[in-house]
C-alpha positions in Angstrom: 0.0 0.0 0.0 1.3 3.4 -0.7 2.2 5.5 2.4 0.1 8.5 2.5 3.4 11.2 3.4 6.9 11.5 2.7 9.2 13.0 4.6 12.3 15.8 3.2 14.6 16.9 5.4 17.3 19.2 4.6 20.7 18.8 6.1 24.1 20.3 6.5 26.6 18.9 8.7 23.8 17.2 10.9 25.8 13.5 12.1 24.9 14.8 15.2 21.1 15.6 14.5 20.0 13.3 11.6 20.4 10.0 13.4 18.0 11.3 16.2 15.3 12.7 13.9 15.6 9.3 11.7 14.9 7.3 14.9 11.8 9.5 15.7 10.2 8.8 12.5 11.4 5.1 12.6 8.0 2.5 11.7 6.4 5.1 9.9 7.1 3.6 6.6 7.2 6.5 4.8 10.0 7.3 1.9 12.5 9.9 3.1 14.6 12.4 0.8 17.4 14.3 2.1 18.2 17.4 0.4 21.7 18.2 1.3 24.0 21.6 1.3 27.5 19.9 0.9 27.9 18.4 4.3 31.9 17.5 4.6 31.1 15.1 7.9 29.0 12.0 8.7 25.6 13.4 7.4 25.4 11.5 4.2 26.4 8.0 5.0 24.1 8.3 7.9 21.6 8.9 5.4 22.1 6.3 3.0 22.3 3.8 5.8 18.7 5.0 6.2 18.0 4.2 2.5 16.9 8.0 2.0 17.1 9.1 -1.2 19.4 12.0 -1.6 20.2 15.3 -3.7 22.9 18.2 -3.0 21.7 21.6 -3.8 24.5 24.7 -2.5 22.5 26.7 -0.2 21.6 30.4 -0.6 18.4 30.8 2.0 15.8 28.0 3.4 12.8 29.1 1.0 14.9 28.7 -2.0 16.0 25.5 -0.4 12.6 24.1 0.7 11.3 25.1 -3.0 14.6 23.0 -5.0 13.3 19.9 -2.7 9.4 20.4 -4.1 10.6 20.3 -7.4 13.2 18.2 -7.6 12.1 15.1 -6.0 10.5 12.6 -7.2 7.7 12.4 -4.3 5.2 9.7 -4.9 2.8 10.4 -2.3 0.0 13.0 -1.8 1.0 14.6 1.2 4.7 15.9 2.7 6.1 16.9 5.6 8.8 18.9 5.4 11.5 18.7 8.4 15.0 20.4 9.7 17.6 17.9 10.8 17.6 19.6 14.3 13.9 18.5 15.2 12.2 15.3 16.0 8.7 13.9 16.0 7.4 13.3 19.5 5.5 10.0 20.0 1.8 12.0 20.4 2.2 12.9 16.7 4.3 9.8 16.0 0.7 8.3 17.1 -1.2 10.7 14.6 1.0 9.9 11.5 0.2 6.2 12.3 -3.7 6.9 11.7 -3.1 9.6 9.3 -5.8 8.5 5.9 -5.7 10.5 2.9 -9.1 9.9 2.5 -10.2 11.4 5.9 -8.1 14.8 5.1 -9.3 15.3 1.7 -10.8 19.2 2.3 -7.5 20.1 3.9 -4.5 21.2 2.2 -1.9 22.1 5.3 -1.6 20.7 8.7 0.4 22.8 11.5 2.0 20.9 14.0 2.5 22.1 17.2 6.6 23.1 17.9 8.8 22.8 21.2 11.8 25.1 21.0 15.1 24.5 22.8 17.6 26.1 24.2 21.0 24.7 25.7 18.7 21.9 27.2 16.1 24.4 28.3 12.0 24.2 26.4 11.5 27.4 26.0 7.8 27.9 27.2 7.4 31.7 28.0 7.6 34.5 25.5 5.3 34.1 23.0 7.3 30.5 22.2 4.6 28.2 23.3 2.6 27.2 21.5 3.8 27.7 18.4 2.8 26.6 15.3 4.3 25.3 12.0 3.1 24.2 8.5 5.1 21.2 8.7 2.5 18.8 6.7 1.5 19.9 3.2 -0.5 18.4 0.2 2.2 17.5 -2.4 2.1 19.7 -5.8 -0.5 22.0 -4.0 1.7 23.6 -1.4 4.7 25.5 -2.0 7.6 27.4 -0.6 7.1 31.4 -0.1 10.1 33.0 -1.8 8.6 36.0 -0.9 10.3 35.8 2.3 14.4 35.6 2.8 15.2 34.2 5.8 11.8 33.7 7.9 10.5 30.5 6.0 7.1 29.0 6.0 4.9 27.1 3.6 2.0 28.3 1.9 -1.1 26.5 0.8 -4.3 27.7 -1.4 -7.1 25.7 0.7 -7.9 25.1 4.5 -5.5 24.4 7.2 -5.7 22.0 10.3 -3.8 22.5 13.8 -2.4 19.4 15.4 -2.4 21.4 19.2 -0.9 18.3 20.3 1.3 16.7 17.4 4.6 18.2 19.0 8.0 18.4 17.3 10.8 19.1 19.4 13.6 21.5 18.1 16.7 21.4 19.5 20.4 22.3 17.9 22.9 21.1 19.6 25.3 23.0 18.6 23.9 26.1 19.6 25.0 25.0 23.1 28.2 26.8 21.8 27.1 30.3 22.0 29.9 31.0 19.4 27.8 28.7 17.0 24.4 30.4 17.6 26.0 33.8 17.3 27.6 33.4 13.6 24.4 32.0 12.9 22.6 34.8 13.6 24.8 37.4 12.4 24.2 35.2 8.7 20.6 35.6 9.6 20.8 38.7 10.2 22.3 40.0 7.1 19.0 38.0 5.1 17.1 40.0 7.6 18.0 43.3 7.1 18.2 42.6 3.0 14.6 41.4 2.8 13.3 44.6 4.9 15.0 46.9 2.9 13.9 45.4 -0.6 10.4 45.7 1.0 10.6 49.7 2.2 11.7 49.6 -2.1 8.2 47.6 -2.9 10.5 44.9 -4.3 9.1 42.4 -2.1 5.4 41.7 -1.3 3.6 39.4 1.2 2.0 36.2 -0.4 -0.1 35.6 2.4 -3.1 37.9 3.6 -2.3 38.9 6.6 -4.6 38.5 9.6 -4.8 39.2 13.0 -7.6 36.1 13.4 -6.8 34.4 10.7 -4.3 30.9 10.6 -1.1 31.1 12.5 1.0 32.5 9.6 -1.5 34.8 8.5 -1.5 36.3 12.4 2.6 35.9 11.6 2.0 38.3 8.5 0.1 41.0 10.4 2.0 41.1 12.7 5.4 41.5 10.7 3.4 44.4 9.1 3.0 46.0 12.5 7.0 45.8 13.1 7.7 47.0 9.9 5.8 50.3 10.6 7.9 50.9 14.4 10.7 53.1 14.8 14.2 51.3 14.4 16.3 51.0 17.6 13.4 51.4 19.5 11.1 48.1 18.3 14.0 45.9 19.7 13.6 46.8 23.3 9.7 47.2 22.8 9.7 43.7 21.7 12.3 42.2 24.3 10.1 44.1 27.0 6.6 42.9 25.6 7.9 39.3 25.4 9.4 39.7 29.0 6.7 41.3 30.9 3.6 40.6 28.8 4.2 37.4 27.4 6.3 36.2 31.0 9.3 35.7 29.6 10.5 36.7 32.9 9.4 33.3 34.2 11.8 31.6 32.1 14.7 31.1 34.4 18.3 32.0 33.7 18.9 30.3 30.2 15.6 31.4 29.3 15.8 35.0 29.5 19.3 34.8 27.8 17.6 33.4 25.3 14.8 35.8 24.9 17.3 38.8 25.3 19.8 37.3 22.5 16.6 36.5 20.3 13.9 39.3 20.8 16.8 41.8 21.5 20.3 41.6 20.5 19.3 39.7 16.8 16.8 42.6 16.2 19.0 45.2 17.1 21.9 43.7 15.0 19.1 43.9 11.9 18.2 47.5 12.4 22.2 48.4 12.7 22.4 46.7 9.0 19.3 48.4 7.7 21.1 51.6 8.3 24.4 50.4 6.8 22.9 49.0 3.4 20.6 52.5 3.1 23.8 54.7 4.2 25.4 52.8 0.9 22.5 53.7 -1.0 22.9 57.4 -0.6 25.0 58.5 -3.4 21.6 56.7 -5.6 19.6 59.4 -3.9 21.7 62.6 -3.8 19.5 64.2 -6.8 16.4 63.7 -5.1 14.7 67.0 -3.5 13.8 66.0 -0.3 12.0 68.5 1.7 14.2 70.3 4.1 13.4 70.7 8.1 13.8 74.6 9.1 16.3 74.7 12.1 14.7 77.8 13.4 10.9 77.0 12.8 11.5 73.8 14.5 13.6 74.9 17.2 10.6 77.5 17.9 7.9 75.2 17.6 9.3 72.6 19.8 10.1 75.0 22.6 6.4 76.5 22.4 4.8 73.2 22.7 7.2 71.8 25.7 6.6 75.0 27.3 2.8 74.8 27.0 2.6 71.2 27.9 4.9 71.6 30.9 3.4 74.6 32.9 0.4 73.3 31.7 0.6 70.2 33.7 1.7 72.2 36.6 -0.9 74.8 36.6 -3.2 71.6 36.3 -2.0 70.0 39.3 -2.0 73.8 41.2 -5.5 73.9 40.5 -6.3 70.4 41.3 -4.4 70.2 44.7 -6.0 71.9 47.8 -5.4 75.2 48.1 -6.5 78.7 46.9 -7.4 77.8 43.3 -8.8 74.6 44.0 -11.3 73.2 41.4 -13.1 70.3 42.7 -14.8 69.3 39.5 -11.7 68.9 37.7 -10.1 67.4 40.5 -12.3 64.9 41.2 -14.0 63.9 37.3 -10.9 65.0 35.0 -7.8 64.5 37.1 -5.6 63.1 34.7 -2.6 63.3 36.7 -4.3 61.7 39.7 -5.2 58.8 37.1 -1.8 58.3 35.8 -0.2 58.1 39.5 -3.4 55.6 39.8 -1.9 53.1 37.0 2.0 53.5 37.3 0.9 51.8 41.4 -0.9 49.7 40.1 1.1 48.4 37.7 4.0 48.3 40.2 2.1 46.6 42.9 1.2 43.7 39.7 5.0 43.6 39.4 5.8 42.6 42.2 3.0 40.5 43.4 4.0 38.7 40.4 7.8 37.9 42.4 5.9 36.9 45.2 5.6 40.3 47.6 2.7 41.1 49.2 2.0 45.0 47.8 -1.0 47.9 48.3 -1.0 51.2 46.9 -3.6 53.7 48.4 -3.2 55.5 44.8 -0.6 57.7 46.5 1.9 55.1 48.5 3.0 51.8 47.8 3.7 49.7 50.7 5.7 46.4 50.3 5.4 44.0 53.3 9.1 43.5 55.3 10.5 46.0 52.3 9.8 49.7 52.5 7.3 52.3 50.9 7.6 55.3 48.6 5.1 58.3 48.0 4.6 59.1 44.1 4.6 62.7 44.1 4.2 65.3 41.6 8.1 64.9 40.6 7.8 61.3 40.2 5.0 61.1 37.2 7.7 61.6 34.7 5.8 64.2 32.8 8.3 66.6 32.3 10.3 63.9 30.3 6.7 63.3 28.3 6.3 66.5 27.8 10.1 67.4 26.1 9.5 64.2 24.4 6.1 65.0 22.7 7.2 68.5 21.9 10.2 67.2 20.1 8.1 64.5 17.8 4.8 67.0 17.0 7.5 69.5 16.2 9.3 67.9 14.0 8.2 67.2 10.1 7.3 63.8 9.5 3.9 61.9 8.7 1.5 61.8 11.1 1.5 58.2 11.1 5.1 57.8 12.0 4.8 60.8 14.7 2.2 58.5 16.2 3.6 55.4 16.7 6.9 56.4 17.7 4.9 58.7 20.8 3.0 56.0 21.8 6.0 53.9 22.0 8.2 56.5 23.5 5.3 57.3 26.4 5.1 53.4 27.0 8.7 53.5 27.1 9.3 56.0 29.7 6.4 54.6 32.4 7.4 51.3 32.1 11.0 52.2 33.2 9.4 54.6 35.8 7.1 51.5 37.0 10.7 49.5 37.0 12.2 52.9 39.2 9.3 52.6 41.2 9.8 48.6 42.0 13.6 48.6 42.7 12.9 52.1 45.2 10.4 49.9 47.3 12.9 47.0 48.0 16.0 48.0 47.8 15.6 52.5 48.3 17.3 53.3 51.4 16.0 56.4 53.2 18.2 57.3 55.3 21.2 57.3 53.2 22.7 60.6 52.7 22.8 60.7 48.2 24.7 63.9 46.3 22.1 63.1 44.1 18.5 62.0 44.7 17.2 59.0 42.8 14.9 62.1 40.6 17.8 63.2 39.4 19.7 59.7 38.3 16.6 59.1 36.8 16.0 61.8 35.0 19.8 62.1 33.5 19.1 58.6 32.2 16.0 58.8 30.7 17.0 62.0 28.5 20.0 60.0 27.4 17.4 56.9 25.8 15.2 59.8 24.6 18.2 61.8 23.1 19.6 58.7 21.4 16.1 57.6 20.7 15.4 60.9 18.9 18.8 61.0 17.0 17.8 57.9 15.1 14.1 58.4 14.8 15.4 62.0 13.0 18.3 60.2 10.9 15.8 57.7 8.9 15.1 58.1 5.7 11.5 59.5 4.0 9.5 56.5 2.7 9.5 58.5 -0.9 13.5 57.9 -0.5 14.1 54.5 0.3 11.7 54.3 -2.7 13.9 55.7 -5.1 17.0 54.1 -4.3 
């Protein structure tokens, strides 16, 4: 009886992988092809000895790769599923492949299995890594590999998709465990990276799937790669490492697992966004010709100093008018107190903080109190609106689209209170009050956070108009 799948697996230098993966996908019957990029060790007699059939193809990226395999082979059966040497099939979807009938998957096109991701020994469960799905199974001569992308591959399929929640491959490379090893890796990914984004600010690329937020996994993959293509550079990297910390709990991960998350969701992107800059810089004799709308030193300069001097005394003549006192307004103190509601949240979301490490916190919307710890009073100078304000007069001043001066304020503001909430949960356990400081905590702050927001600024400023990029 013919099998109903066939497995390809791609390989280069894997003796130390391939033998693992064969043995997971032992009793399957299914034919195996290996499509190899000139390993120079063990790989290919390890494959033979699995009577695999094989092909060499010199690697450029893993779609092209993935997309020689589909067309080269000479696959028999309807479906495929398409492996890396550094996985394995768990026995749960070992069980699945067992019972797996062409005949009762005949509306589908694509199924996702359901991937566990390791690192130096560690599953990687936290961050937005679990679960996390792959097209892994695909019908033969129906699906295809999406050249459309450089270095982050996936399959695409015309027709419906099915998610195995529980058919688990484990992913593991060993040789990461050298951090040398995953490293060089990554500074080769990177350079595909950076490449693909740029031929994509030039329309030379487009997206081949749809993207959706509540559509299939890849298609939520797709929106959301359209969302990080729209953030300021420099400043996406540390949004993401934070949101994949905090928000995803990443935090949780132990050790080896925030390594991991800061090396992935941090250092990698930040590498990418240095050699965005570099290929455009290179581009810039292409564009010299090009009459690009000039920013006014002086009319900036004046607007942004009328704006941070309106929001700033404005916030203070609010909070005058809003405190007891002569020129009290209690309507507006007690039904639009905005200040009152921002000292309300940045508590809050310092009490959540650390009641998630296990203190026991209250905030009375003025004071947080950690139990066996200390306390701190959030007054006026700790709201961090004086840094807001310099940093919204600064974007609204400046010429750019309205689009761009929106995201990159919404990011900044998050920016700036989640380091304030982080100010705020260091002060209650470890702020001693009767130490005698040259310089108060405000101060330390304060110096720090106009050095992100100068820095910050100086490459938001330095990127290139859209109608640019464009022409070069």
């Amino acid at each position: 009886m013919t099998p109903a799948y066939s497995f390809i697996i791609l390989t280069y230098n894997e003796e130390q992988h391939l033998p693992r993966l064969l043995d997971s996908i032992a009793g399957l019957k299914a034919p195996v092809f290996v499509l190899d990029s000139g390993s120079n060790d063990g790989t290919i007699a390890i494959a033979q000895k699995a009577g695999a059939t094989i092909l060499q193809n010199a690697f450029e990226n893993h779609p092209k790769q993935w997309d020689f395999a589909l067309k080269n082979f000479d696959i028999k059966t309807p479906w495929v599923i398409c492996l890396d040497a550094d996985q394995v099939v768990t026995p749960e979807l070992k069980e699945k492949l067992i019972g797996f009938k062409n005949d009762d998957h005949q509306d589908v096109d694509g199924i996702y299995f359901n991937r566990k991701n390791f690192f130096k020994g560690r599953w990687i469960r936290h961050g937005g890594y679990y679960p996390f799905y792959l097209l892994k199974m695909i019908r033969y001569g129906v699906g295809y590999s999406d050249l459309n992308e450089n270095m982050d591959h996936r399959f695409i399929v015309p027709g419906k998709t099915k998610v195995w929640k529980d058919g688990h491959i484990l992913e593991e490379n060993l040789k990461e465990n050298n951090i040398s090893f995953w490293i060089a890796k990554h500074n080769r990914y990177s350079d595909l990276l950076a490449q693909e984004e740029v031929e994509r600010m030039q329309q030379m690329r487009q997206q081949t799937l749809k993207p959706s937020l509540l559509g299939s996994p890849d298609e939520r993959t797709a929106w959301l790669k359209q969302l990080w293509w729209q953030l300021p550079r420099y400043v996406r990297p540390m949004l993401y490492f934070i949101y994949r910390m905090i928000f995803q709990l990443g935090i949780l991960e132990g050790r080896i697992g925030v390594i991991f998350h800061f090396l992935q969701g941090f250092w990698f992107r930040l590498i990418v966004d240095v050699k965005i800059d570099e290929i455009l810089k290179n581009k810039q004799n292409y564009t010299r010709q090009i009459n690009i709308k000039q920013v006014s030193p002086i009319k900036f300069l004046l607007s942004f100093l009328a704006l941070f001097l309106l929001f700033y005394y404005f916030n203070i003549l609010f909070f005058g008018i809003t405190s007891p006192g002569n020129h009290y307004y209690p309507f507006l103190a007690n039904h639009l107190n905005y200040i009152q509601g921002l000292r309300w949240i940045l508590l809050s979301c310092a009490q959540q903080i650390l009641t998630w490490f296990g203190f026991s916190a209250v905030h009375n919307g003025t004071q947080l109190l950690v139990a066996g710890k200390g306390s701190i009073v959030l007054v006026y100078s700790c709201l961090g609106l004086g840094l807001m304000s310099f940093f919204s007069a600064f974007i609204i001043a400046y010429p750019k689209k309205l689009k761009q001066k929106f995201i990159f304020l919404f990011a900044g503001i998050f920016t700036i209170q989640f380091l304030n909430v982080l100010r705020f949960v260091l002060l209650t356990l470890f702020w001693n009050k009767s130490a005698n400081s040259i310089i108060d905590h405000h101060t330390i702050f304060n110096l720090i956070l106009y050095i992100i927001i100068m820095i910050s600024l100086y490459f938001w400023v330095k990127q290139k108009s859209e109608a640019t990029i464009k022409h070069a």
